[in-house]
C-alpha positions as CSV (number, residue, x, y, z in Angstrom):
1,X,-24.3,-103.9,6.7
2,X,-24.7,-106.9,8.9
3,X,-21.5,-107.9,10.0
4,X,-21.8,-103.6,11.8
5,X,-24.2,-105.4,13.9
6,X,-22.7,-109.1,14.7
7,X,-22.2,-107.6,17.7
8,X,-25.3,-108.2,18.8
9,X,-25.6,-111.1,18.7
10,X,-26.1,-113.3,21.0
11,X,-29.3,-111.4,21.6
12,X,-31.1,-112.9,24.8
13,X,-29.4,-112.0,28.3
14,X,-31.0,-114.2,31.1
15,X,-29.2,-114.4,34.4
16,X,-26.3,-112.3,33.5
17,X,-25.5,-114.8,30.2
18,X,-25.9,-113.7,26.6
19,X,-26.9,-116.9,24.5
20,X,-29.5,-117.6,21.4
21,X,-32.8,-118.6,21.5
22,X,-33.7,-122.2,22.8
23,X,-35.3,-123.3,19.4
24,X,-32.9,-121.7,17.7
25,X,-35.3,-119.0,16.0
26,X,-34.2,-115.8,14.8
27,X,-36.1,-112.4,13.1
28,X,-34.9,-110.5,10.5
29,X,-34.3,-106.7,11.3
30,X,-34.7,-104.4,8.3
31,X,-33.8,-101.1,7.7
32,X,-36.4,-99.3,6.8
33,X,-34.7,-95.9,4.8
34,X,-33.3,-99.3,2.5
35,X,-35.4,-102.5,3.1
36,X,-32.7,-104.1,3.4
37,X,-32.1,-106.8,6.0
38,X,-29.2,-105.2,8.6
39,X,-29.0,-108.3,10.7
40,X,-31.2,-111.4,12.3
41,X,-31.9,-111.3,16.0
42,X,-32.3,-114.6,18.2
43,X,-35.9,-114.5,19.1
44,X,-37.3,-115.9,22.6
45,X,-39.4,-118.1,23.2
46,X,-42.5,-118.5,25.6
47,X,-39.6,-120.8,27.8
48,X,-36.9,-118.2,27.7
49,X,-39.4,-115.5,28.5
50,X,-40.4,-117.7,31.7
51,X,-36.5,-118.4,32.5
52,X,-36.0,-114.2,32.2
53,X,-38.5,-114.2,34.6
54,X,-37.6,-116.8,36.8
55,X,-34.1,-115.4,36.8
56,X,-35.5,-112.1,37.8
57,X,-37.8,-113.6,40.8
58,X,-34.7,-115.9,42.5
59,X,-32.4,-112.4,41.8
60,X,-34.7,-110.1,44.1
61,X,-36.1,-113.0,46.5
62,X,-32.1,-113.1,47.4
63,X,-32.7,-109.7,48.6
64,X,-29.0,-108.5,48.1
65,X,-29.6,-106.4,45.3
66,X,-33.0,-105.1,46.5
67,X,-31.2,-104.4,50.1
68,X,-28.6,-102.3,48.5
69,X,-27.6,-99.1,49.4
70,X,-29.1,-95.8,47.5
71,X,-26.1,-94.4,46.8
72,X,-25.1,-97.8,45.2
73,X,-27.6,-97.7,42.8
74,X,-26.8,-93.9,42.3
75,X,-23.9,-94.3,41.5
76,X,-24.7,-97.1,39.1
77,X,-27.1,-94.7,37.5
78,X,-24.3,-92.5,36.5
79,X,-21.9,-94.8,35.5
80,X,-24.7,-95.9,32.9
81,X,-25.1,-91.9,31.8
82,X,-21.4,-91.7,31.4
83,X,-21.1,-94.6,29.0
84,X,-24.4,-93.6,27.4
85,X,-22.1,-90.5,26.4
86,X,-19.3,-92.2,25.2
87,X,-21.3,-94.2,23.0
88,X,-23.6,-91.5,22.0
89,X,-22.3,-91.5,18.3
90,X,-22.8,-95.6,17.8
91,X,-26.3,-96.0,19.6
92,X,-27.2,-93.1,17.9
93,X,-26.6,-94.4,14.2
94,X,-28.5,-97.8,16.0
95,X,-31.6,-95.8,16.9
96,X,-31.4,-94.4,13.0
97,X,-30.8,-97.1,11.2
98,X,-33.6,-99.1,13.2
99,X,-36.4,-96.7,13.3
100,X,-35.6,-94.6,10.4
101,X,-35.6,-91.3,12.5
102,X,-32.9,-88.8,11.4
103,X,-29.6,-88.8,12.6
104,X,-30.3,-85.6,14.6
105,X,-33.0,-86.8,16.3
106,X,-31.5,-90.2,17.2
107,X,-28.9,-88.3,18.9
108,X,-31.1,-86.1,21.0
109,X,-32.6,-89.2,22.1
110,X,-29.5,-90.1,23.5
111,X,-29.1,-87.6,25.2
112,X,-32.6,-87.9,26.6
113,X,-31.9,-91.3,27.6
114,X,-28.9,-89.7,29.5
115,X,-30.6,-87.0,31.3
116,X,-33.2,-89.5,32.4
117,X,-30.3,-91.4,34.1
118,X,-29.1,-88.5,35.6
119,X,-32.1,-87.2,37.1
120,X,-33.0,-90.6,38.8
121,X,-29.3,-90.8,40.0
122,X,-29.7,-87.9,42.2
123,X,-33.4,-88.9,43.2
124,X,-32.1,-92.0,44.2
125,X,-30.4,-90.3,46.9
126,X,-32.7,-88.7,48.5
127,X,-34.5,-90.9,51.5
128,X,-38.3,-91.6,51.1
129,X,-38.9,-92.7,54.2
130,X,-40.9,-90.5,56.2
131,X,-42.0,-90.7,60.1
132,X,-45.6,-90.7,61.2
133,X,-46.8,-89.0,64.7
134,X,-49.3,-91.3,66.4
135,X,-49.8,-89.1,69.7
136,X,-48.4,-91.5,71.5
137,X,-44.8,-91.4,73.3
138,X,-44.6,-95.2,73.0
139,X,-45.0,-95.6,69.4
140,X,-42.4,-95.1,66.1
141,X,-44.5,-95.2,63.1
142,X,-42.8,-95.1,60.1
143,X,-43.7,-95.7,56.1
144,X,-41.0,-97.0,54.2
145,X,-40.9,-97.2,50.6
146,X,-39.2,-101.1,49.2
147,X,-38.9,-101.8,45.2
148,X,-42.1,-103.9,44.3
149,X,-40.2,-106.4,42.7
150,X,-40.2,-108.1,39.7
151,X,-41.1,-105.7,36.5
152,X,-41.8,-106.8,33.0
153,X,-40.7,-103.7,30.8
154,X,-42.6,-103.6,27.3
155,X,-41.4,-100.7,24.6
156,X,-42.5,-99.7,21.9
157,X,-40.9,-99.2,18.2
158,X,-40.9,-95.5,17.9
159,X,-38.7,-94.3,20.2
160,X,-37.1,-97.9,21.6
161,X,-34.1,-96.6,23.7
162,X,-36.3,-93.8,25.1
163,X,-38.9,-95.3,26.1
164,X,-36.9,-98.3,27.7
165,X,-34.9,-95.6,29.8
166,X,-38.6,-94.4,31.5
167,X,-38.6,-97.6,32.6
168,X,-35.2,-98.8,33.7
169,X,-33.9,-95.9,35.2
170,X,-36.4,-95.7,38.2
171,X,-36.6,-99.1,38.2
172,X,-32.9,-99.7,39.0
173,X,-33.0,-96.4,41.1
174,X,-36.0,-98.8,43.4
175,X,-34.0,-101.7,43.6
176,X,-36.3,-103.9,41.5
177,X,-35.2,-106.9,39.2
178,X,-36.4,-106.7,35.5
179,X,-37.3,-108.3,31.9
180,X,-37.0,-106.3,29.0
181,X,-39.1,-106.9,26.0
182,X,-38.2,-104.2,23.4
183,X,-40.4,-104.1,20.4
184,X,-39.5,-107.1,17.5
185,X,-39.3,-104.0,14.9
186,X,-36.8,-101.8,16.2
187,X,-35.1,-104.5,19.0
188,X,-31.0,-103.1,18.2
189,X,-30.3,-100.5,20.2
190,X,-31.7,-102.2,23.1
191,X,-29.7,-105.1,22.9
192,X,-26.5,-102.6,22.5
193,X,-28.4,-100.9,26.0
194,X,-28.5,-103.9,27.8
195,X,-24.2,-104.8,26.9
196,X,-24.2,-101.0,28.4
197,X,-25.7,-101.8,31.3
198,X,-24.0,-104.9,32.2
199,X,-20.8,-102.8,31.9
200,X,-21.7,-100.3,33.8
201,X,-22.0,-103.0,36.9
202,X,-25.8,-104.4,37.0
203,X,-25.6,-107.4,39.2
204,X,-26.4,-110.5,37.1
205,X,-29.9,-111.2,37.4
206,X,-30.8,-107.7,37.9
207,X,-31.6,-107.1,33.9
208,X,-32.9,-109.8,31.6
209,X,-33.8,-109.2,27.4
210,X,-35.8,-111.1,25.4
211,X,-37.1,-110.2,21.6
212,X,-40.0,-111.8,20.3
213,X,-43.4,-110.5,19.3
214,X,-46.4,-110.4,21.9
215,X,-48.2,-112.8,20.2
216,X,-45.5,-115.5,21.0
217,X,-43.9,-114.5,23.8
218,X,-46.5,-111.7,25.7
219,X,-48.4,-114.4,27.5
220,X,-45.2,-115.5,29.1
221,X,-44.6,-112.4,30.2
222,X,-47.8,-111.0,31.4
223,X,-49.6,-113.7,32.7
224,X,-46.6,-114.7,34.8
225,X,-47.4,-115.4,39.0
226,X,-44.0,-114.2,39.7
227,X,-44.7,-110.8,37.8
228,X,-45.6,-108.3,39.9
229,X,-45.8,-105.3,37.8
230,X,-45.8,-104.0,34.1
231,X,-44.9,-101.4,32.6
232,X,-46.1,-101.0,28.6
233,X,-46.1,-98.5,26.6
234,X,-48.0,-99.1,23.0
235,X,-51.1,-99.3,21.5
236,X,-54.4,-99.4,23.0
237,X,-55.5,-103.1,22.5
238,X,-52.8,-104.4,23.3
239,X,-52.6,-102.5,26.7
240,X,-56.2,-103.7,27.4
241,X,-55.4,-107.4,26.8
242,X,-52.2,-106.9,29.2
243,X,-54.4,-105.7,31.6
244,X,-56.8,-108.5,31.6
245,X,-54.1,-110.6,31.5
246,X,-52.7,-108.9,34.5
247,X,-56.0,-109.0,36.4
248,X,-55.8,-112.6,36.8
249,X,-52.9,-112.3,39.4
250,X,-53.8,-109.1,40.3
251,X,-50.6,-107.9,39.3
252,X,-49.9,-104.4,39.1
253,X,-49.6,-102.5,35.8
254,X,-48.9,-98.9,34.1
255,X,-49.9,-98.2,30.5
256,X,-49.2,-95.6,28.1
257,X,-51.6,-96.3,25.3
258,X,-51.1,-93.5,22.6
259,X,-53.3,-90.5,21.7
260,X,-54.9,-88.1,19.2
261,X,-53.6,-84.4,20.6
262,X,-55.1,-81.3,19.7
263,X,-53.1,-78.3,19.2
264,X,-55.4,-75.5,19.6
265,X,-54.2,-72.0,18.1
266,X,-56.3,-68.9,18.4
267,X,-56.0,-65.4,16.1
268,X,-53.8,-63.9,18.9
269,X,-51.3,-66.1,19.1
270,X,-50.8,-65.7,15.0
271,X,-51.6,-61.7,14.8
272,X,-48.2,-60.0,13.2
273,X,-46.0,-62.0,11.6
274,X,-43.3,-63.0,13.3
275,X,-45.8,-64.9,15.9
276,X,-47.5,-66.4,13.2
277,X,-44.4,-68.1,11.7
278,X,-43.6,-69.1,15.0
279,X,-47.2,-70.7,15.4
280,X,-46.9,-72.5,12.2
281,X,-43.4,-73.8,12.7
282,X,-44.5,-75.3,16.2
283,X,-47.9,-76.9,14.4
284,X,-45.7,-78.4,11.6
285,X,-43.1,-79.8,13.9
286,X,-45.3,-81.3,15.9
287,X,-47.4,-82.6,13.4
288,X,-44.2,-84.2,11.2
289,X,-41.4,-84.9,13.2
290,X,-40.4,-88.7,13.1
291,X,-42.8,-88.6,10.3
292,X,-45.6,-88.0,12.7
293,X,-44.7,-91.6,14.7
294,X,-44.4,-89.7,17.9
295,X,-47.4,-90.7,20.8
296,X,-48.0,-87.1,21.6
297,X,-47.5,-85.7,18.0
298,X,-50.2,-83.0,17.5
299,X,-52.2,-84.1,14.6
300,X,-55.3,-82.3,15.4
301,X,-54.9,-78.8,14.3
302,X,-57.8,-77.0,16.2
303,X,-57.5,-73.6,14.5
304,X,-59.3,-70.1,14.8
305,X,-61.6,-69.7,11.6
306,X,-60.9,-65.8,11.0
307,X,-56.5,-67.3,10.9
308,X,-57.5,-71.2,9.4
309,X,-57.3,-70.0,5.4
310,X,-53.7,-68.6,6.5
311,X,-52.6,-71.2,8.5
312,X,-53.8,-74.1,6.3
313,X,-51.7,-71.9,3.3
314,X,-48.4,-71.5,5.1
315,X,-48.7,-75.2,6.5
316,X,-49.2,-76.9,3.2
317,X,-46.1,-74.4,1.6
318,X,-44.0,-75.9,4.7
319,X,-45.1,-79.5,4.2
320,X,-44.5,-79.3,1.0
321,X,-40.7,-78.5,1.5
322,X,-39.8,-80.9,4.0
323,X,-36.8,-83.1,3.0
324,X,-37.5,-86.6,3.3
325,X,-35.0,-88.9,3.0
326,X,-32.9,-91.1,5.1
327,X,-32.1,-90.7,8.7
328,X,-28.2,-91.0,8.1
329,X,-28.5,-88.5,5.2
330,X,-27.9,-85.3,7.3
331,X,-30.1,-83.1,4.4
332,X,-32.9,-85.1,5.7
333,X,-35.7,-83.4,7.7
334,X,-37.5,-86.5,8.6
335,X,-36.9,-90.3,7.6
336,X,-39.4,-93.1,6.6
337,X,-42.1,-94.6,8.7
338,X,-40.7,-97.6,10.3
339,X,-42.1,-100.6,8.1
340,X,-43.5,-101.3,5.0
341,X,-46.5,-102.7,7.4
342,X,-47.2,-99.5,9.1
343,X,-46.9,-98.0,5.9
344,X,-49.6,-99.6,4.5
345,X,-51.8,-98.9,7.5
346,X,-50.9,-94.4,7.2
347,X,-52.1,-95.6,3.7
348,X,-55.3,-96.7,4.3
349,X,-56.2,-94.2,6.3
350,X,-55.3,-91.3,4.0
351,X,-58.0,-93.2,1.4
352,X,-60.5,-93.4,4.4
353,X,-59.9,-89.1,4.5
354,X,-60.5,-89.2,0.9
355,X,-63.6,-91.2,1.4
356,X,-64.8,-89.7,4.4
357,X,-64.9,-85.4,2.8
358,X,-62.1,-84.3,4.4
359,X,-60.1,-82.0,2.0
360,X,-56.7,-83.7,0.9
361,X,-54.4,-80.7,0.2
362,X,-51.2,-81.8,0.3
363,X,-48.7,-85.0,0.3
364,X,-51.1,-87.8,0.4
365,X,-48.9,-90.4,-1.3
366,X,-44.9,-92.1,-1.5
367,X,-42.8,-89.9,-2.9
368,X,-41.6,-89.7,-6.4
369,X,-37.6,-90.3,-6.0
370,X,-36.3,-93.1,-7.7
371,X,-33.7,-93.3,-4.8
372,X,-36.3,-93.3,-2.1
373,X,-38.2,-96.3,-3.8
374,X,-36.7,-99.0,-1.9
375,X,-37.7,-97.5,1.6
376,X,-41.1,-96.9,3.6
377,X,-41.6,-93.1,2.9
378,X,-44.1,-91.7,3.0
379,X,-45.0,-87.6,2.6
380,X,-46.5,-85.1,5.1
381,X,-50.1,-85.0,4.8
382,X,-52.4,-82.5,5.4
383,X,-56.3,-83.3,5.6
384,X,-58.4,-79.4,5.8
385,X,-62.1,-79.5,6.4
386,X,-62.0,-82.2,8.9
387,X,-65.0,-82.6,11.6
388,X,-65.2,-85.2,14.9
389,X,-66.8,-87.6,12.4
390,X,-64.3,-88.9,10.6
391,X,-62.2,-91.7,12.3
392,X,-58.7,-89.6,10.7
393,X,-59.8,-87.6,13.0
394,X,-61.1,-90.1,16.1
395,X,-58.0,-92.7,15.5
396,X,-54.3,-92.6,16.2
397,X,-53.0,-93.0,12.8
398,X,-49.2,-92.6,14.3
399,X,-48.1,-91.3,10.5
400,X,-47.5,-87.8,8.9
401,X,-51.3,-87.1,8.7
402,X,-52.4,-83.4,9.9
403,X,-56.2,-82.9,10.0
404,X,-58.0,-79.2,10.6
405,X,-61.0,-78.5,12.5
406,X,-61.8,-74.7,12.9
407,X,-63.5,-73.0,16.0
408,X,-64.7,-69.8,16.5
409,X,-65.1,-69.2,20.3
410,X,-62.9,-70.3,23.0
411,X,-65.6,-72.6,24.9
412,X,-66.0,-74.4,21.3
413,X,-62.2,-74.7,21.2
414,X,-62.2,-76.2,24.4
415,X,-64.5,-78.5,23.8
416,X,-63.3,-80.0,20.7
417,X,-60.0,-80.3,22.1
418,X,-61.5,-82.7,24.9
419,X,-63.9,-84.6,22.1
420,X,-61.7,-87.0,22.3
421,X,-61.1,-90.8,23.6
422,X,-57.7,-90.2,24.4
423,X,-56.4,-87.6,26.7
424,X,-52.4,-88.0,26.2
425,X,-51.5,-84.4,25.6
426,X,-52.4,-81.1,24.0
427,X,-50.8,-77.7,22.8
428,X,-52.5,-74.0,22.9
429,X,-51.5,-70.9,21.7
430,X,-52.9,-67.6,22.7
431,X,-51.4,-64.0,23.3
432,X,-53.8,-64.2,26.4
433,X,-52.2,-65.5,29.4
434,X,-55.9,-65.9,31.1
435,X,-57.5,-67.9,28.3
436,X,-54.3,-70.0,28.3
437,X,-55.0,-70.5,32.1
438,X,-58.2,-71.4,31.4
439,X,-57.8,-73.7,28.6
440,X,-55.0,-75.3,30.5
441,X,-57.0,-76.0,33.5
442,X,-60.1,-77.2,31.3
443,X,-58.3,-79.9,28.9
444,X,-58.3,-83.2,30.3
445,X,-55.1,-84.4,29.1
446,X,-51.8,-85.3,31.3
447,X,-49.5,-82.9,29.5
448,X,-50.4,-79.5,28.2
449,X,-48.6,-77.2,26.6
450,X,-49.1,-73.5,26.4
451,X,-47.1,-71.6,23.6
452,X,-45.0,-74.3,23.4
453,X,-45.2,-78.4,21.7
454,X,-43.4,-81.4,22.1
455,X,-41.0,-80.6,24.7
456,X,-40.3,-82.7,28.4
457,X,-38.2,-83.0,31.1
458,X,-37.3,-86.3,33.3
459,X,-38.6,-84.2,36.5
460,X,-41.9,-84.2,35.3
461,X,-44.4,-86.6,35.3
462,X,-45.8,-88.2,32.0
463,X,-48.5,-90.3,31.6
464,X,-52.5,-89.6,29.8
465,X,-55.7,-89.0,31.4
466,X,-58.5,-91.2,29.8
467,X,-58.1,-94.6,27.2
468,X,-54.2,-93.0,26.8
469,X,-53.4,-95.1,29.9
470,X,-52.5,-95.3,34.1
471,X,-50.2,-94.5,35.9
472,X,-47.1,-92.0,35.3
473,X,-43.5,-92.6,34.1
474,X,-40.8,-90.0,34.9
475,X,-40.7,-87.5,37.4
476,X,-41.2,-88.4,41.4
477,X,-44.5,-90.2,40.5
478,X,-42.0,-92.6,37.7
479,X,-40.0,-93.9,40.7
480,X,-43.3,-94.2,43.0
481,X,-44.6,-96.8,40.2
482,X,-41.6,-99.2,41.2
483,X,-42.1,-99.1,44.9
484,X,-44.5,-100.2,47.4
485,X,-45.2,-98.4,50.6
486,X,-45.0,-100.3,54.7
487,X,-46.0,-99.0,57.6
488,X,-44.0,-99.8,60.4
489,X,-45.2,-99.7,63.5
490,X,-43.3,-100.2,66.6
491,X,-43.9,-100.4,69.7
492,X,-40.9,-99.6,72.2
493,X,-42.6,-100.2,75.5
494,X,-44.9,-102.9,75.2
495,X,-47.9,-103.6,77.7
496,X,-50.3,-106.0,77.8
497,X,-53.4,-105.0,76.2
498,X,-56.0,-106.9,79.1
499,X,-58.6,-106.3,76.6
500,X,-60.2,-109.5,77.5
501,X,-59.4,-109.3,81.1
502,X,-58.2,-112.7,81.9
């Protein structure tokens, strides 16, 4: 399968050149549905990650890009939509064969990444400028809205081309110059991106991509003086050592660091049986899609005891039944976890269930086909019995792990769903549009759902109250992160200001 992806190679891009690493190292790429090596990547190093940056500081410091027009970089924005598009079919067996996700879900991606494009195309356009009245007849005061500058763009490994678009799009919508650092897991279908991008028009300088691990190359990148902001989205100790890092040049930064959602379902929601199905199916796909590697998956089921014994039932009959396989099978319902790593780590957390009480009661283990053996699979889990004790129940363990915790009033509900570190998102379901208000306005997390899981748009803003991060990506409040506000205040008929009366 390599020679499919020769084409990415070279793999760096700094100052509109593609080239290999300056040592010369590479990193093998492996496909996780196989273990099988699909190609090796040039990996940066700390120099290349400063010469990215570099590139990026003397591209906006020139000012031409930055002083571009906004329907310039609008239309630029659709270009890159257009050719996301007509690519959709390659990127889209990228993504797959990278992450392991399905085929079907590496094409909705695709088309995520696409609408995210779109939708900062056409806010590009619109004039963020605004006028200030100062009561005086002398005065224009005005705050204008410039790109900050220089970004470093960290992604993570689950949803790589995704994520990246969050990032890009409003960052190219600012007129800001960039690095990319996509995760040194899943690092294909951002190079592929980043060939898209420089044929859809991106000056040279504009974009730069390196690969390489944090641990070699993150210092480079965060610690940089000519930084001045970061977006990461990740785990939660690594955003905390950005941030220090950041702190020491006060440079600004935006984290989304993960979280542990509750999906809280009371007896109305579930009382004849069409809703009920409908309440299980949105639990189960929000638990187990991507194999549960999903930063808002719901893996706390917060359920209503006089329902729980039903819902647990149906839910482990589901999970039971869900195809896994690999992601370019199209029988598969969900692929394997990413790496044989991470699937060590969903491993040790399903014995730490076992030795903590909760209730294993289904999946729990790899699964038995011969032809899967070769792969990081992993089945759908389901832990019952679960309290706020047990760290399967504290911890993002970013795997197919469902754990139950049963309520029986709505203020318990409430608060159990807000016991919690993290404050990412959160589902409820309830026939009873005033305890869905309520509940909605009492969880602190930045995206709720109500009879509903999963689901986003570009025009709305994302981003976790609590240790799931700062700052927002998408929506108006994505494109405010890349800009910085002046006020301009001018004076039209000066006068001397005898203030000292000389």
């Amino acid at each position: 399968m390599a020679h499919e992806f020769e084409h990415l190679r070279p793999s760096l891009f700094i100052d509109g050149t593609w080239s290999g690493a300056s040592d010369g190292r590479t990193r093998d790429v492996v496909d996780p549905a196989t273990g099988r090596v699909v190609v090796a990547v040039d990996e940066a190093s700390p120099d290349d990650a400063r010469r990215a940056v570099a590139s990026a500081r003397r591209t906006f410091d020139d000012g031409a890009w930055a002083a571009g027009s906004a329907s310039e970089r609008a239309l630029l924005l659709s270009r890159v939509a257009d050719l996301l598009q007509r690519d959709r079919e390659q990127l889209a067996r990228i993504e797959t064969i990278d992450t392991g996700k399905t085929l079907a879900e590496s094409r909705i991606d695709i088309d995520d990444v696409t609408s995210v494009f779109r939708y900062y195309a056409g806010l590009a356009r619109v004039d963020p400028d605004r006028s200030v009245d100062v009561g005086r007849t002398d005065v224009v005061s005005r705050v204008v809205l410039e790109p900050i500058g220089v970004c470093v763009m960290i992604a993570p490994w689950n949803y790589p081309l995704l994520q990246i678009s969050w990032k890009v799009a409003p960052a190219l919508a600012a007129g800001c110059t960039m690095v990319l650092k996509p995760s040194e897991v899943t690092p294909l279908s951002t190079i592929a991106f980043v060939r898209l991008l420089q044929e859809a028009g991106v000056p040279d300088g504009v974009v730069a991509l390196v690969q390489g691990s944090g641990a070699d190359i993150g210092d480079a990148l965060t610690s940089n003086p000519d930084v001045d902001f970061i977006s990461f989205t990740g785990g939660l100790a690594t955003g905390r050592a950005i941030a220090v890092a950041a702190a020491e040049n006060v440079t600004k930064v935006a984290l989304e660091l993960g979280g542990k959602n509750p999906h809280i379902v009371f007896a109305d929601a579930a009382s004849d049986p069409e809703s009920f199905s409908t309440s299980v199916d949105h639990v189960l796909t929000g638990a187990f899609l991507h194999s549960g590697q999903v930063c808002s998956a719901g893996t706390r089921l917060i359920v209503e005891d006089s329902i729980a014994d039903r819902v647990v039932a149906s839910l482990v009959e589901r999970a039971g039944r869900i195809k896994v396989g690999p992601g370019l099978d199209p029988t598969s319902e969900t692929g394997p976890l990413v790496s044989e790593a991470h699937r060590t780590k969903v491993e040790n957390y399903v014995a730490l269930g076992v030795q903590e009480g909760a209730e294993l009661v289904v999946g729990g283990s790899r699964p038995d086909e011969k032809a899967l053996a070769d792969g990081s699979y992993f089945l759908p889990t389901i832990f019952d019995r679960c309290d706020r004790t047990m760290r399967i129940v504290q911890e993002e363990t970013f795997g197919p792990i469902l754990t139950v915790e049963r309520f029986s009033t709505e203020d318990e509900a409430l608060r159990l769903g807000n016991d919690t570190k993290y404050g990412l998102a959160a589902g409820v379901r309830t026939a009873d549009p005033a305890r869905g208000e309520r509940l909605v306005r009492g969880l602190r997390h930045g995206t709720v759902w109500l009879n509903d899981f999963g689901v986003y748009t570009p025009a709305a803003e994302w981003g976790g109250f609590k240790r799931s991060g700062t700052g927002r990506e998408l929506g108006p409040a994505g494109l405010a992160e890349y800009r910085e506000a002046k006020h301009v205040w001018h004076n039209v008929s000066p006068a001397a200001a005898r203030w000292f009366g000389a």
